[in-house]
mmCIF file of the C-alpha atoms, coordinates in Angstrom:
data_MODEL
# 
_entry.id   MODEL 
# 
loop_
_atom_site.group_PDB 
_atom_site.id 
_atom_site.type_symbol 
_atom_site.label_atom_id 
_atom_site.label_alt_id 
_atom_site.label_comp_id 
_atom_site.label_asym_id 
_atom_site.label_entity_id 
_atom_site.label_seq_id 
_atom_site.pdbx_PDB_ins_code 
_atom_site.Cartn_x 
_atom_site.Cartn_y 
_atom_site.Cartn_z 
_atom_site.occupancy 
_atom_site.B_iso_or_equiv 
_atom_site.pdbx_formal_charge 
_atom_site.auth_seq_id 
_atom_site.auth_comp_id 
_atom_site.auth_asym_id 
_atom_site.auth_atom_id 
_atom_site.pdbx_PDB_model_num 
ATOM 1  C CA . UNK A 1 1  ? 77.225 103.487 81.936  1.00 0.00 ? 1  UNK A CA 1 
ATOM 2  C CA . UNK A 1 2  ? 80.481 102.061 81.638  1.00 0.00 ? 2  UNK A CA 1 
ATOM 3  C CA . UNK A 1 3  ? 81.458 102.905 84.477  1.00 0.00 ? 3  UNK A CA 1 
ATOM 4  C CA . UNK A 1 4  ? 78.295 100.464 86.330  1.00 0.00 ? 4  UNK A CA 1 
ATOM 5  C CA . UNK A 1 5  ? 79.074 97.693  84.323  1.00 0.00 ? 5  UNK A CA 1 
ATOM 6  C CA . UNK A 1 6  ? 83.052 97.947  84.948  1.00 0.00 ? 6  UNK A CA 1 
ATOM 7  C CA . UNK A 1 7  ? 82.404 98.143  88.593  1.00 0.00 ? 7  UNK A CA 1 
ATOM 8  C CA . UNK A 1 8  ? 79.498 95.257  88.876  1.00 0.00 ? 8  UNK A CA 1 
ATOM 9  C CA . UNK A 1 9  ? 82.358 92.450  86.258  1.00 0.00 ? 9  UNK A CA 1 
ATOM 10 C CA . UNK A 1 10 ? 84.371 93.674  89.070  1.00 0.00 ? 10 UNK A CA 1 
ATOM 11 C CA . UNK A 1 11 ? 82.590 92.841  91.813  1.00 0.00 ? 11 UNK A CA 1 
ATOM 12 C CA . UNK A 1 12 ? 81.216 89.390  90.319  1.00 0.00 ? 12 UNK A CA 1 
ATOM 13 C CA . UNK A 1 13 ? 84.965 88.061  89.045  1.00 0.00 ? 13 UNK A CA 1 
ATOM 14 C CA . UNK A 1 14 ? 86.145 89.208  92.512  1.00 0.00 ? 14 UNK A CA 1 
ATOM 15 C CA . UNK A 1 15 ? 83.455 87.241  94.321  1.00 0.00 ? 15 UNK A CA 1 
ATOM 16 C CA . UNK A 1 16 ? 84.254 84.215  92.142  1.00 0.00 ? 16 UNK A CA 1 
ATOM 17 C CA . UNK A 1 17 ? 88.120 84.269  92.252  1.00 0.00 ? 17 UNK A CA 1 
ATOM 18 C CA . UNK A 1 18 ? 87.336 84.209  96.040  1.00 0.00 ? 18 UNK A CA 1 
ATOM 19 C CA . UNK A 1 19 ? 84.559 81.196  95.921  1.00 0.00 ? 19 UNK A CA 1 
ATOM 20 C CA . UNK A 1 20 ? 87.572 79.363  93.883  1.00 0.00 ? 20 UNK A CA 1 
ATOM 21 C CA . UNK A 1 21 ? 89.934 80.146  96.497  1.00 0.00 ? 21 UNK A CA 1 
ATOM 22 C CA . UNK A 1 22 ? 87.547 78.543  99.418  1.00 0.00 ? 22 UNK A CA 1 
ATOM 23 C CA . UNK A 1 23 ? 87.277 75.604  97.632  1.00 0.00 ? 23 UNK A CA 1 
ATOM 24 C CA . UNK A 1 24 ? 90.514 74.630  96.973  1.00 0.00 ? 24 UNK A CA 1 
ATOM 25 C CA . UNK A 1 25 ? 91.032 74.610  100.620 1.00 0.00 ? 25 UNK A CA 1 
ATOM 26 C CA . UNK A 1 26 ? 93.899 75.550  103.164 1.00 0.00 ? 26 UNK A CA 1 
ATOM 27 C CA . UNK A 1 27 ? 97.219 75.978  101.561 1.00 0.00 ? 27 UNK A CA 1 
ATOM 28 C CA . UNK A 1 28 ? 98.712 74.296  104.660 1.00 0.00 ? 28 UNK A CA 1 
ATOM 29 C CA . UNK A 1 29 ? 96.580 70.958  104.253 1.00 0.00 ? 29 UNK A CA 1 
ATOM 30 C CA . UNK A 1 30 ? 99.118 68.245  103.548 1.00 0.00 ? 30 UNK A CA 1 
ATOM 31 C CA . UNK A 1 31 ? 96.168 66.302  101.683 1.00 0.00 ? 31 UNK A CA 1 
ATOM 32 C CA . UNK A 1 32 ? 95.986 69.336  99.044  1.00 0.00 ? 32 UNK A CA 1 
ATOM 33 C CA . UNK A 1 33 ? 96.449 68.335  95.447  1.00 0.00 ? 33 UNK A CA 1 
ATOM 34 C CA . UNK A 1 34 ? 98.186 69.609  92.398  1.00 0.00 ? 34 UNK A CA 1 
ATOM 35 C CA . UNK A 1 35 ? 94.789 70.502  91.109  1.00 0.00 ? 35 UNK A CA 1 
ATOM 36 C CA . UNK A 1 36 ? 93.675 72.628  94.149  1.00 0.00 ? 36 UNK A CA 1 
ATOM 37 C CA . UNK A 1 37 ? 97.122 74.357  93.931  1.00 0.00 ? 37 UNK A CA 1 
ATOM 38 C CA . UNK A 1 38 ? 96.160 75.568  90.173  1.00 0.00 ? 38 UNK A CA 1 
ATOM 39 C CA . UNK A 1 39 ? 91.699 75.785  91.464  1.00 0.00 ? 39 UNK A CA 1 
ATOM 40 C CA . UNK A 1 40 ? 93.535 78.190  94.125  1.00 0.00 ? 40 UNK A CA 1 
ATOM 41 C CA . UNK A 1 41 ? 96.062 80.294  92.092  1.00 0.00 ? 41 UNK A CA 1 
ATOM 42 C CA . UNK A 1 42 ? 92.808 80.567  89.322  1.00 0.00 ? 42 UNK A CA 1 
ATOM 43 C CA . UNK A 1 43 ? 91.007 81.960  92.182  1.00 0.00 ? 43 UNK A CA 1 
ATOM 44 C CA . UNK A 1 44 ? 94.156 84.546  93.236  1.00 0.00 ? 44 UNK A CA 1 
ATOM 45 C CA . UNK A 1 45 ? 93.921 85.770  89.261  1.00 0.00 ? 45 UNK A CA 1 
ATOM 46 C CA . UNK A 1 46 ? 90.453 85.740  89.204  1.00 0.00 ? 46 UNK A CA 1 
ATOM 47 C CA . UNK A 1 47 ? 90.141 88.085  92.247  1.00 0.00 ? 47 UNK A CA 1 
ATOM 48 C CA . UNK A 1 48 ? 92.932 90.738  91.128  1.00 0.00 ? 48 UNK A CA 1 
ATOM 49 C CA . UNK A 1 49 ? 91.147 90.909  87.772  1.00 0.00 ? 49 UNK A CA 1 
ATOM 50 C CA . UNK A 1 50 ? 87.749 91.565  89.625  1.00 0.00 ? 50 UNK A CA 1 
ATOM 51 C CA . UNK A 1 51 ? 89.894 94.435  91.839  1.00 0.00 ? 51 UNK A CA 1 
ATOM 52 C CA . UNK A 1 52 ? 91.724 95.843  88.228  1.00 0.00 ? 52 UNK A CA 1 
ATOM 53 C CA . UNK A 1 53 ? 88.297 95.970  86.662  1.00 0.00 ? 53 UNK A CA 1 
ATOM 54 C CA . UNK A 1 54 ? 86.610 97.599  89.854  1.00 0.00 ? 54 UNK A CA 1 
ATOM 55 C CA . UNK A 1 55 ? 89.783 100.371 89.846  1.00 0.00 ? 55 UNK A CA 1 
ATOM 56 C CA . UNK A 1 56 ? 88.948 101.050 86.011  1.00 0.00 ? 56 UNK A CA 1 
ATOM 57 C CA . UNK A 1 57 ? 85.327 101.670 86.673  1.00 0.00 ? 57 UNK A CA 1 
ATOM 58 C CA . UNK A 1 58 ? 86.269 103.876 89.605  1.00 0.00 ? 58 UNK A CA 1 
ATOM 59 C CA . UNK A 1 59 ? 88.917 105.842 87.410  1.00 0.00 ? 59 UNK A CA 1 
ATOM 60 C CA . UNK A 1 60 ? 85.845 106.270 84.766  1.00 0.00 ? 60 UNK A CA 1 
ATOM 61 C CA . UNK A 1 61 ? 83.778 107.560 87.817  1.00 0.00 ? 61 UNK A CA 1 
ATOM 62 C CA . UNK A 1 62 ? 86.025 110.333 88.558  1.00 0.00 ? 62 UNK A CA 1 
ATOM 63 C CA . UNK A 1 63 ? 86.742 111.279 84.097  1.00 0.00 ? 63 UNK A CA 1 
ATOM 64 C CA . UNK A 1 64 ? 83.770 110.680 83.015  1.00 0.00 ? 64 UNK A CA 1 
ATOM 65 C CA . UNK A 1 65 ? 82.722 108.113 80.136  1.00 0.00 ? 65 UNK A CA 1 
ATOM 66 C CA . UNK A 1 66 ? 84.656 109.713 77.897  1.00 0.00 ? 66 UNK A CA 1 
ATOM 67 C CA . UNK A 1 67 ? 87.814 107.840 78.086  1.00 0.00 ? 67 UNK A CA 1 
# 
C-alpha cells in the first residue's frame, strides 16, 4: 500500500506546488513582488517534491513493498 499512498502525496503536492506557481503570476510582470518571487519558488519546491515522491512510489511499484 505504500506504494498508493506515495504516488497519490505525489500527485496532491505536485498539484499544489503548481496552484502556488499560478498564483504568484508571470515571472516577467514588472508589478511582481518579493513575496510572489518566494509564493513562486515555494510552488517550484513544492512540485519537484510531488514528482520525487511520485518516482519513489513508482520505484516501490516495480520492488515490491518490501523496501
Amino acid at each position: 500500500m505504500g506504494e498508493l499512498t506515495d504516488k497519490i502525496k505525489g500527485n496532491v503536492n505536485e498539484m499544489v506546488g503548481k496552484a502556488k506557481q499560478a498564483m504568484a503570476g508571470d515571472p516577467a510582470d514588472p508589478q511582481r513582488t518579493h513575496a510572489d518571487d518566494k509564493l513562486d519558488a515555494e510552488g517550484k519546491a513544492q512540485e519537484m517534491k510531488g514528482k520525487g515522491e511520485q518516482f519513489i512510489g513508482k520505484v516501490k511499484g516495480a520492488l515490491g513493498d518490501d523496501i
